[in-house]
SEBAKE-179586 format. One record per residue (C-alpha): x, z, y. Coordinates in steps of 0.1 Angstrom, whole numbers, always signed. Example, Ala and Ser with C-alpha at 12.3 -4.5 7.8 and 13.67 -1.06 7.14 Angstrom:
<pts>
pt c1:+123 c3:+78 c2:-45
pt c1:+137 c3:+71 c2:-11
</pts>
This chain:
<pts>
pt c1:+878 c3:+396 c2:-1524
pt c1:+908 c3:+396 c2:-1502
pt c1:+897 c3:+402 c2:-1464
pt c1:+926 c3:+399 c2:-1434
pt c1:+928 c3:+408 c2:-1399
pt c1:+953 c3:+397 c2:-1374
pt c1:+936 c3:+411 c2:-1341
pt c1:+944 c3:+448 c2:-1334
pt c1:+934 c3:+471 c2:-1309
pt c1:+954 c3:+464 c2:-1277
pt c1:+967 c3:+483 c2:-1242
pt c1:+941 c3:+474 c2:-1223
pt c1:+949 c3:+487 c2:-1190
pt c1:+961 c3:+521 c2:-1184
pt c1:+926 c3:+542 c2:-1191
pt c1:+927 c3:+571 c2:-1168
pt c1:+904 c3:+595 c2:-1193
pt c1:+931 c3:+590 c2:-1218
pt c1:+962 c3:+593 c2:-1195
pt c1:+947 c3:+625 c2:-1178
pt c1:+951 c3:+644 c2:-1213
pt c1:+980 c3:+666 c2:-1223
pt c1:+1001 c3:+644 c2:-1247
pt c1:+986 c3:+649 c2:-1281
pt c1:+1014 c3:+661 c2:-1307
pt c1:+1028 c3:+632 c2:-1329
pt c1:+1008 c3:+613 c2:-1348
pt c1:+1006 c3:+611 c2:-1388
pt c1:+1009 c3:+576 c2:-1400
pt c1:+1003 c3:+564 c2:-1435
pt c1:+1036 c3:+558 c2:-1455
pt c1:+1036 c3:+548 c2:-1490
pt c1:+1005 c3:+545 c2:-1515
pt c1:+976 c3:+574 c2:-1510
pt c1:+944 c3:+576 c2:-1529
pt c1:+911 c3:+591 c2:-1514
pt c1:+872 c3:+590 c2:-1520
pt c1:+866 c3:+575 c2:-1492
pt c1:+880 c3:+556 c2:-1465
pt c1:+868 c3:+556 c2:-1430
pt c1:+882 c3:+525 c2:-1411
pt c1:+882 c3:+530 c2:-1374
pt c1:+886 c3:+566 c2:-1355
pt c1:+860 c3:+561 c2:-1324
pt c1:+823 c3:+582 c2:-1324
pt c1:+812 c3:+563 c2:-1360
pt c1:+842 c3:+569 c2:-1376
pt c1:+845 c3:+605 c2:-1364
pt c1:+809 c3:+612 c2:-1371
pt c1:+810 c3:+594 c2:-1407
pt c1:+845 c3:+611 c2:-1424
pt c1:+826 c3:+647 c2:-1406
pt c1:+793 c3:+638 c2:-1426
pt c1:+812 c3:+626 c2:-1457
pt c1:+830 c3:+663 c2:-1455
pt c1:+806 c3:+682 c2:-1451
pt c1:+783 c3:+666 c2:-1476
pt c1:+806 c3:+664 c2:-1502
pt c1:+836 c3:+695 c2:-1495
pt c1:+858 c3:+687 c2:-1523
pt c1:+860 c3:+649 c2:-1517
pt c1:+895 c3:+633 c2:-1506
pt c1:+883 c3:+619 c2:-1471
pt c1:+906 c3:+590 c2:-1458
pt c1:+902 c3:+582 c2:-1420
pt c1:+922 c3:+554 c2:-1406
pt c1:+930 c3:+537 c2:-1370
pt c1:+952 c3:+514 c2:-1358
pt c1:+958 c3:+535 c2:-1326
pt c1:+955 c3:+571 c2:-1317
pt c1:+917 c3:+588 c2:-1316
pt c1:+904 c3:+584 c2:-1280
pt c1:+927 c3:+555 c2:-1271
pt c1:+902 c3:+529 c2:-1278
pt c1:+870 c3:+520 c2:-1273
pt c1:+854 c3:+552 c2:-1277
pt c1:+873 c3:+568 c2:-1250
pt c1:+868 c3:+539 c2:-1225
pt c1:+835 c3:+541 c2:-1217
pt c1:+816 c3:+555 c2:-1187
pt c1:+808 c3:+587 c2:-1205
pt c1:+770 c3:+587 c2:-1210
pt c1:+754 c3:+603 c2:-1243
pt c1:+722 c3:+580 c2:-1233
pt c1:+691 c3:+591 c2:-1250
pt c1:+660 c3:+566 c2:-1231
pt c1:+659 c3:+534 c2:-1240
pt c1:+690 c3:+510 c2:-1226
pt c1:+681 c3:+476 c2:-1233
pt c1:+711 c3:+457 c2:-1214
pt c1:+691 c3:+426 c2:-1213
pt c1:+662 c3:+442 c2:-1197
pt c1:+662 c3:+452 c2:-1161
pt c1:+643 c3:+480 c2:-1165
pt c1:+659 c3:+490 c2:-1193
pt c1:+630 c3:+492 c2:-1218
pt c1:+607 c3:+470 c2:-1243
pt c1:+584 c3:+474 c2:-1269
pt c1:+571 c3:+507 c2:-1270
pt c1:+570 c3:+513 c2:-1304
pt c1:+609 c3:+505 c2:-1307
pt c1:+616 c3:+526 c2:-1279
pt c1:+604 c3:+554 c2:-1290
pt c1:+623 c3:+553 c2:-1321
pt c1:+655 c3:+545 c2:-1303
pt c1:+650 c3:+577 c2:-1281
pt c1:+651 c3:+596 c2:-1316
pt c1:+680 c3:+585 c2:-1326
pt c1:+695 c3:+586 c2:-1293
pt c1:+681 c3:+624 c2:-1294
pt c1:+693 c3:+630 c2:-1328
pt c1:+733 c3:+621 c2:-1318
pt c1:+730 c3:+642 c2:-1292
pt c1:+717 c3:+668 c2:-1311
pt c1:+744 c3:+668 c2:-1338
pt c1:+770 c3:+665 c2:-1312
pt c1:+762 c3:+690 c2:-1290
pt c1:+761 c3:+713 c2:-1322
pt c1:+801 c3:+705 c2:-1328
pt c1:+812 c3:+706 c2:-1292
pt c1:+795 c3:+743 c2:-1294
pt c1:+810 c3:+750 c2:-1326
pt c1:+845 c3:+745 c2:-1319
pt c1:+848 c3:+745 c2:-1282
pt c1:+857 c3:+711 c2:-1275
pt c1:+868 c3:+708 c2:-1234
pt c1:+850 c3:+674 c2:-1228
pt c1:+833 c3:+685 c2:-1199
pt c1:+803 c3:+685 c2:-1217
pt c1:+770 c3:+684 c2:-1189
pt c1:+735 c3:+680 c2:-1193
pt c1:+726 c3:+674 c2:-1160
pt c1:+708 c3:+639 c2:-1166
pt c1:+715 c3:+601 c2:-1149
pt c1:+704 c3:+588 c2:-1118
pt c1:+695 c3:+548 c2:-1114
pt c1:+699 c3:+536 c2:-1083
pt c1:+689 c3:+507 c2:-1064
pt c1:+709 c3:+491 c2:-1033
pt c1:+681 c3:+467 c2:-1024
pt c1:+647 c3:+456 c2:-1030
pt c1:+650 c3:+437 c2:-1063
pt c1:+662 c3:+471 c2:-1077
pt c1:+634 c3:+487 c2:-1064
pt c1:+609 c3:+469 c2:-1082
pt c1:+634 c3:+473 c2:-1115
pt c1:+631 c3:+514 c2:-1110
pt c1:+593 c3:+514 c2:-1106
pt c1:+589 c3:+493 c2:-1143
pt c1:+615 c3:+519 c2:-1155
pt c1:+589 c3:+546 c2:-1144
pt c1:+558 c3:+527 c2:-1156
pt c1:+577 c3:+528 c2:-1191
pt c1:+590 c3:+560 c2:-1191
pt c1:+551 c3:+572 c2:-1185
pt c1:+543 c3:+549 c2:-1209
pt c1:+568 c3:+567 c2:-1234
pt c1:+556 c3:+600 c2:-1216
pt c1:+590 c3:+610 c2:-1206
pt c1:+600 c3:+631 c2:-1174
pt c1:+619 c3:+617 c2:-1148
pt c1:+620 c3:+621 c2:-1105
pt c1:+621 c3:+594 c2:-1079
pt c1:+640 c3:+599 c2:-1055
pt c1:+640 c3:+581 c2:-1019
pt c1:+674 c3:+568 c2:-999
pt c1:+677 c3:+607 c2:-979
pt c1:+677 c3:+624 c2:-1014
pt c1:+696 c3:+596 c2:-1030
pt c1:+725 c3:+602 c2:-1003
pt c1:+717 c3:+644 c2:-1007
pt c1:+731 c3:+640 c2:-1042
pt c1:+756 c3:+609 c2:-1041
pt c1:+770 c3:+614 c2:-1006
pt c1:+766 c3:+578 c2:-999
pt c1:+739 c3:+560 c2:-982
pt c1:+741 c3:+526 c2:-1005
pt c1:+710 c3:+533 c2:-1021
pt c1:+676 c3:+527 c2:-1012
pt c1:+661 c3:+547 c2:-1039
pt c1:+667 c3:+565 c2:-1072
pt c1:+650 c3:+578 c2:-1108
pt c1:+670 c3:+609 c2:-1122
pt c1:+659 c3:+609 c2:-1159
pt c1:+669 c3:+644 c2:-1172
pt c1:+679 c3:+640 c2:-1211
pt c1:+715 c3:+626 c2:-1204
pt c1:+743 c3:+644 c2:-1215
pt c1:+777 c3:+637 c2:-1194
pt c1:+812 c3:+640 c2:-1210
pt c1:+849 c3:+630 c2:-1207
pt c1:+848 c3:+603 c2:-1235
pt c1:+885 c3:+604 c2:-1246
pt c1:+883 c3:+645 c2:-1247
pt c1:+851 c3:+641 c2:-1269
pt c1:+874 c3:+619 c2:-1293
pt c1:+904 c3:+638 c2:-1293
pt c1:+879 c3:+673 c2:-1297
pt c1:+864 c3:+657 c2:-1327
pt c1:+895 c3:+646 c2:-1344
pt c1:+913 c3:+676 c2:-1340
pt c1:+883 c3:+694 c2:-1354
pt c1:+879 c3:+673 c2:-1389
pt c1:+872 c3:+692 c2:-1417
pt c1:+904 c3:+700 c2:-1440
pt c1:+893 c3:+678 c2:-1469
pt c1:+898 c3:+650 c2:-1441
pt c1:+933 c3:+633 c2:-1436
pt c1:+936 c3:+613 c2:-1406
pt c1:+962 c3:+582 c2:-1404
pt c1:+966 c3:+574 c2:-1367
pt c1:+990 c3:+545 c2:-1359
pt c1:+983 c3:+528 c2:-1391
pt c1:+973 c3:+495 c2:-1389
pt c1:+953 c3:+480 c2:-1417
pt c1:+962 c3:+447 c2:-1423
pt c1:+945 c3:+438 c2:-1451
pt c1:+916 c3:+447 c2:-1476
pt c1:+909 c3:+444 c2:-1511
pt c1:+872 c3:+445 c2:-1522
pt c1:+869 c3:+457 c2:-1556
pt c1:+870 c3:+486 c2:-1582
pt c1:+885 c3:+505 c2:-1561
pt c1:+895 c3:+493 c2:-1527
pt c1:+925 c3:+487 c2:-1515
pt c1:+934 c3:+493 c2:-1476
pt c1:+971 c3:+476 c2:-1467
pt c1:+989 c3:+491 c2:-1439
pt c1:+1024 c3:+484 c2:-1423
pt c1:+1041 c3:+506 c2:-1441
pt c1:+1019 c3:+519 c2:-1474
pt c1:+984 c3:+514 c2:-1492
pt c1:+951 c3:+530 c2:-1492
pt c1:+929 c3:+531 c2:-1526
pt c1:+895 c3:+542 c2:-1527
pt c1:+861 c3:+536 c2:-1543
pt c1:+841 c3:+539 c2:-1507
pt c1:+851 c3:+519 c2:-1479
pt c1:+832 c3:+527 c2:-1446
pt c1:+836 c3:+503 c2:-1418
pt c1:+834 c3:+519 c2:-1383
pt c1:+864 c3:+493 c2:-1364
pt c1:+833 c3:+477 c2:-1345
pt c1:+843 c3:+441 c2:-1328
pt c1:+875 c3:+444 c2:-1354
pt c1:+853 c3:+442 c2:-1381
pt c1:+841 c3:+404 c2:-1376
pt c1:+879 c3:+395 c2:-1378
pt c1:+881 c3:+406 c2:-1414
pt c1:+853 c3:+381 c2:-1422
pt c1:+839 c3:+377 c2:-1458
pt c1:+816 c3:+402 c2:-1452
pt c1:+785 c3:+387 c2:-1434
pt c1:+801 c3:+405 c2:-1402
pt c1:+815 c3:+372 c2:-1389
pt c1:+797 c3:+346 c2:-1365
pt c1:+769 c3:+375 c2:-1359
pt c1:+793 c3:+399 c2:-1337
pt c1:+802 c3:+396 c2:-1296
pt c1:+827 c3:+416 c2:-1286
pt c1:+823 c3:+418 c2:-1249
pt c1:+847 c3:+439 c2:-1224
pt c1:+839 c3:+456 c2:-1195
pt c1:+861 c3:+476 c2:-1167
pt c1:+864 c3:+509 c2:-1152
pt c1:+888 c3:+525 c2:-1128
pt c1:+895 c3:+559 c2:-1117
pt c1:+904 c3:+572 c2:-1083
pt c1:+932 c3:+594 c2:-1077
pt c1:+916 c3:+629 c2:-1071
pt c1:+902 c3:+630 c2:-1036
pt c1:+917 c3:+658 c2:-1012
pt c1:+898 c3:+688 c2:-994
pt c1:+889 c3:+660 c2:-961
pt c1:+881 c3:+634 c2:-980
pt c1:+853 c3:+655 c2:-1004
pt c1:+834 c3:+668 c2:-972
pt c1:+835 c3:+634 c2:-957
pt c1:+819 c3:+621 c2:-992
pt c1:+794 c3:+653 c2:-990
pt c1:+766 c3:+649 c2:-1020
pt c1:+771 c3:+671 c2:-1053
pt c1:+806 c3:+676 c2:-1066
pt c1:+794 c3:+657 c2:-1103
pt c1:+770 c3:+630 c2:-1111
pt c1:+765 c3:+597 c2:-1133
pt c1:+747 c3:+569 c2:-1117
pt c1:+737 c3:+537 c2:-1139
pt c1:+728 c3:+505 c2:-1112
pt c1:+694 c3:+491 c2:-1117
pt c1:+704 c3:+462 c2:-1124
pt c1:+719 c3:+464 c2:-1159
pt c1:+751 c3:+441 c2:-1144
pt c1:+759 c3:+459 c2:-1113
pt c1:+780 c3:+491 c2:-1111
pt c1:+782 c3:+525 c2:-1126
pt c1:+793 c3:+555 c2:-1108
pt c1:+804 c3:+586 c2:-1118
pt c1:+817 c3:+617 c2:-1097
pt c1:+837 c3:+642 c2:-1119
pt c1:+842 c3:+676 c2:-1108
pt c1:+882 c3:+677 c2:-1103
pt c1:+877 c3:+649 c2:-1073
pt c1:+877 c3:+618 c2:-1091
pt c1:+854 c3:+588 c2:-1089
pt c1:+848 c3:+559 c2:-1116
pt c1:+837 c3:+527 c2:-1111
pt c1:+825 c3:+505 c2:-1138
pt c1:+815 c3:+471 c2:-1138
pt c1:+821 c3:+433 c2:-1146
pt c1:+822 c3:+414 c2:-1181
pt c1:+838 c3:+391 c2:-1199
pt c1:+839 c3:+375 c2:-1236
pt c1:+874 c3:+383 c2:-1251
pt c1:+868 c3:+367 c2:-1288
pt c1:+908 c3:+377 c2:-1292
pt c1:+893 c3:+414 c2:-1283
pt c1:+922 c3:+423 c2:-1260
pt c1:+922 c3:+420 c2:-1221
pt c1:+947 c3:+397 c2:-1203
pt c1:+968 c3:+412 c2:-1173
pt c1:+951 c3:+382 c2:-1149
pt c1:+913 c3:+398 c2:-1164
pt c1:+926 c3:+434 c2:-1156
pt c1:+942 c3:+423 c2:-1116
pt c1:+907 c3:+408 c2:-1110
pt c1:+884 c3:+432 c2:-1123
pt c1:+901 c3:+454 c2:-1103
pt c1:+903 c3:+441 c2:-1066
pt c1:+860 c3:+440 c2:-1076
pt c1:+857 c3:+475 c2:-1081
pt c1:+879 c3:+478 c2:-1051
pt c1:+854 c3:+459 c2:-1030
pt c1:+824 c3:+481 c2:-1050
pt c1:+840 c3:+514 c2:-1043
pt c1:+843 c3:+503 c2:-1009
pt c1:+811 c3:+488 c2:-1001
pt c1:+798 c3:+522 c2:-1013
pt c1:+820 c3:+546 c2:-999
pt c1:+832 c3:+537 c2:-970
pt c1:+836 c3:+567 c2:-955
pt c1:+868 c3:+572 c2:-983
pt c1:+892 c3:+535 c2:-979
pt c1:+919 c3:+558 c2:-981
pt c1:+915 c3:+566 c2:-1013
pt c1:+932 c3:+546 c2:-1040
pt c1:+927 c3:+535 c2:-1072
pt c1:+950 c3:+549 c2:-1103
pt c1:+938 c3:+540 c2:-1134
pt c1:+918 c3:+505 c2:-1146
pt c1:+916 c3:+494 c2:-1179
pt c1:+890 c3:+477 c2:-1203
pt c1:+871 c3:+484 c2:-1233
pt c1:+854 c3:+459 c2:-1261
pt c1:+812 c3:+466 c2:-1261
pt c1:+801 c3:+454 c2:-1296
pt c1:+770 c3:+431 c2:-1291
pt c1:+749 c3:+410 c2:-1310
pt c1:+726 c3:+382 c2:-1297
pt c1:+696 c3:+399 c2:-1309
pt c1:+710 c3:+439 c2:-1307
pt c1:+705 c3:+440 c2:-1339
pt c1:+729 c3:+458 c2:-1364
pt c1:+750 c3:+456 c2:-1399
pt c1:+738 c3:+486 c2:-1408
pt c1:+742 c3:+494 c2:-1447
pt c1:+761 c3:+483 c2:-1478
pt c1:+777 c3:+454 c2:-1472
pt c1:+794 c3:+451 c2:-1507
pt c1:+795 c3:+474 c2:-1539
pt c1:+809 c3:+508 c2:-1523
pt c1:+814 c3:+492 c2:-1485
pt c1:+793 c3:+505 c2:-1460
pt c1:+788 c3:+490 c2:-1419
pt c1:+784 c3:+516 c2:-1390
pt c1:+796 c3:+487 c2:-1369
pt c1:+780 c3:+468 c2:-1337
pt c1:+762 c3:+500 c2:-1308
pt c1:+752 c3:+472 c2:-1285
pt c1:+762 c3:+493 c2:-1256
pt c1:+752 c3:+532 c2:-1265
pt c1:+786 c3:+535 c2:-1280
pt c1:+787 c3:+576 c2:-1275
pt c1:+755 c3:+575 c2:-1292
pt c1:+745 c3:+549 c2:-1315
pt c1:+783 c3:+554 c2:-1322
pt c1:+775 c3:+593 c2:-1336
pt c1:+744 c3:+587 c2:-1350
pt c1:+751 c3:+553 c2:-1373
pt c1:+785 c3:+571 c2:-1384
pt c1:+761 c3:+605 c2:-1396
pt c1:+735 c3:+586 c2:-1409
pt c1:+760 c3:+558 c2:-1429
pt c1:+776 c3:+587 c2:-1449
pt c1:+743 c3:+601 c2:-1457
pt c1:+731 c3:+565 c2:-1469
pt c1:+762 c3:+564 c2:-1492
pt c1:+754 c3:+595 c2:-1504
pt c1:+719 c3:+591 c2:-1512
pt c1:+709 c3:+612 c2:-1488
pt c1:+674 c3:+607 c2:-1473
pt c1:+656 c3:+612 c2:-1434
pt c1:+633 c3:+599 c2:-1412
pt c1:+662 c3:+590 c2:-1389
pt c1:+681 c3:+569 c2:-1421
pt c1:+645 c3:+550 c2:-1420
pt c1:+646 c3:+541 c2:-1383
pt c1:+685 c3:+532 c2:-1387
pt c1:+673 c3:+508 c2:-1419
pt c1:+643 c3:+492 c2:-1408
pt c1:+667 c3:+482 c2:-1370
pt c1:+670 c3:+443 c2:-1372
pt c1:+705 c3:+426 c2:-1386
pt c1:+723 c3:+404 c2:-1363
pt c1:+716 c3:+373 c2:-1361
pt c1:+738 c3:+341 c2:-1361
pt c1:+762 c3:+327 c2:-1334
pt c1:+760 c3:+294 c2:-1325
pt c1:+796 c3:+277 c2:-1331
pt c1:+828 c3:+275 c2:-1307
pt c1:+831 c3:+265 c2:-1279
pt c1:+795 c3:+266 c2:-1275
pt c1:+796 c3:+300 c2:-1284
pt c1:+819 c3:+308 c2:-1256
pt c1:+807 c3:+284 c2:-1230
pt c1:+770 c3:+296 c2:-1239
pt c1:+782 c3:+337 c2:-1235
pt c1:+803 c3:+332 c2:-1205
pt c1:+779 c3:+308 c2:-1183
pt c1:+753 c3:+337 c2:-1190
pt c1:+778 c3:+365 c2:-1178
pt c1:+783 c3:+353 c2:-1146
pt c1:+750 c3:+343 c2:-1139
pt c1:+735 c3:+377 c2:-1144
pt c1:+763 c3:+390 c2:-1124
pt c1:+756 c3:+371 c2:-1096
pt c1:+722 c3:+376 c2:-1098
pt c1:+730 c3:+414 c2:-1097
pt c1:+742 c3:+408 c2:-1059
pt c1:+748 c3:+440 c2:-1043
pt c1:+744 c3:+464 c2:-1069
pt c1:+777 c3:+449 c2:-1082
</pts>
């Protein structure tokens, strides 16, 4: 089975959590033929967490891990930065469902956290790692109501949390947008591209990572072939962990069943002495909007603020320049509408990121082919479904066994996409309607 790709991961933007790192030392590309155990395909949290797993279970393995770009460039360092553990259901507005499914989600959720927070300790990787929780906040009455089912579910689930009213939502944020709030304490709070960057520069030594090296094609069979620009990969275990990428190889049920959806953030340049005691409110917090379509704030300790909102259905998975000059003149207008006490402050960094969805949020979870395994498709908890499906794959290809694998086995499989245009007409009409519907809290 010969499988091809022609989309590759793209500069989307200039992503300020990447461009505030030191320049990483020069990457090691793949030249010529190699031979491994196992591949990894795709460098984000999976791919990290599944060649670490693969290592660790198996020390004197060859351990392959491969991405087009370097680690923390893409996806997984262009997120907001939350290690979620409730449930996040981005189709809900109050961000839960059936109980039953919840709960196991919160395990998992709590199980990624868990083993990350056990590396980051380990090998003292600066990520800005905080466990301080998220707020939710809501900017109007409609939100209200979406905060108060949150609560009623997270008794339900018998989980802590603290409403808070506008005066102690303004105490913490500095900014009187918001009517009322829920600060749900299990959250953990990092710099996504230093997580990345800490994890890949902390493999194990029976891990090689190939940065820059673009796999072009793949060769299903006894072994597996990899083909790069400028060499070849062999291997008898593939792992797939290249997310919205992984559709574009087809062949391998991935294709028709995947969505790769982008969404925005910006960063602010860092604000000055003035400017932070006109803002007022704690110097670092994480804020996700009641409404699931409406914006996330963050406030990072060196003066910074992100903004993070609007969609789009990129099927090409790259961001145009037109996409990237509109997204941001609207978290302009959000960063103003919310802090107007700062229009002197600027924006320096936007860029966007690919969210792999499915219709259904279900997942490819599993062996795909003889010796090729899916970590593919988070739905939206990248940082965390991201860890925990990359752990748990390389424990499933291993023959290891948990409670956890169970949960991650028993999750439902995509289901499929009707075709294009409809497809695209169909995902795109439904975007902008929920993101109007959102109103303020955009």
């Amino acid at each position: 089975m010969q499988l091809t790709c022609n989309f590759l991961p793209q500069n989307d933007g200039r992503c300020g959590w990447y461009e505030m790192l030191p320049t990483p030392p020069p990457a090691s590309p793949l030249r010529g033929r190699a031979k491994a155990d196992w591949v990894v395909l795709g460098a984000g949290l999976a791919g990290l967490a599944a060649a670490r797993r693969l290592a660790e279970l198996q020390p004197d393995a060859a351990i392959a891990l491969v991405d087009a770009r370097r680690v923390g460039f893409g996806a997984a360092g262009r997120n907001s930065g939350f290690m979620i553990d409730l449930p996040h259901d981005l189709s809900s507005h109050d961000y839960t469902g059936d109980r039953h499914k919840d709960l196991q989600q919160i395990r998992l959720n709590r199980g990624a956290i868990d083993y990350m927070r056990g590396i980051v300790k380990r090998y003292a990787i600066d990520c800005d790692w905080r466990e301080q929780g998220k707020l939710h906040g809501a900017a109007e009455a409609r939100g209200e109501r979406a905060l108060e089912a949150f609560a009623r579910g997270l008794t339900t689930l018998g989980e802590p949390y603290r409403l808070l009213d506008a005066r102690e939502m303004q105490a913490v944020t500095g900014t009187g947008f918001y009517r009322a709030g829920l600060h749900a304490p299990g959250c953990v709070m990092v710099q996504p591209a230093a997580l990345s960057r800490g994890l890949g520069e902390t493999l194990p030594e029976n891990v090689q990572l190939y940065e820059d090296t673009a796999v072009r094609e793949i060769r299903v069979g006894k072994p597996h072939v990899l083909v790069t620009d400028q060499g070849q990969l062999t291997a008898p275990g593939l792992i797939l962990a290249n997310n919205a990428y992984a559709a574009h190889f087809g062949a391998l049920g991935l294709k028709g069943r995947i969505l790769p959806v982008y969404t925005y953030g910006s960063l602010t340049r860092e604000l000055s002495r003035p400017e932070i005691a006109a803002l007022g409110g704690e110097e670092s917090w994480g804020l996700i909007p009641a409404d699931p379509m409406g914006t996330t704030v963050r406030r990072l300790s060196n003066g910074r603020i992100c903004i993070r909102n609007s969609f789009t259905y990129n099927p090409n998975v790259k961001a145009s320049a037109n996409q990237l000059a509109r997204v941001r003149a609207a978290h302009w207008r959000s960063f103003v509408r919310r802090f107007p006490m700062l229009t002197g402050v600027s924006l320096e960094y936007t860029w966007g990121g690919a969210l792999c969805l499915s219709r259904n949020g279900g997942t490819p979870f599993g062996e795909l082919a003889p010796g090729v395994f899916s970590a593919v498709c988070q739905n939206g908890l990248g940082l965390t479904r991201g860890t925990i499906a990359g752990k748990l794959i390389a424990e499933y290809a291993l023959g290891v066994e948990s409670e956890l694998l169970d949960i991650m086995l028993n999750q439902p499989k995509p289901v499929g996409n009707p075709p294009e245009p409809l497809l695209g007409i169909g995902v795109r009409s439904t975007l902008a309607w929920k993101e109007w519907q959102a109103g303020i809290e955009r």
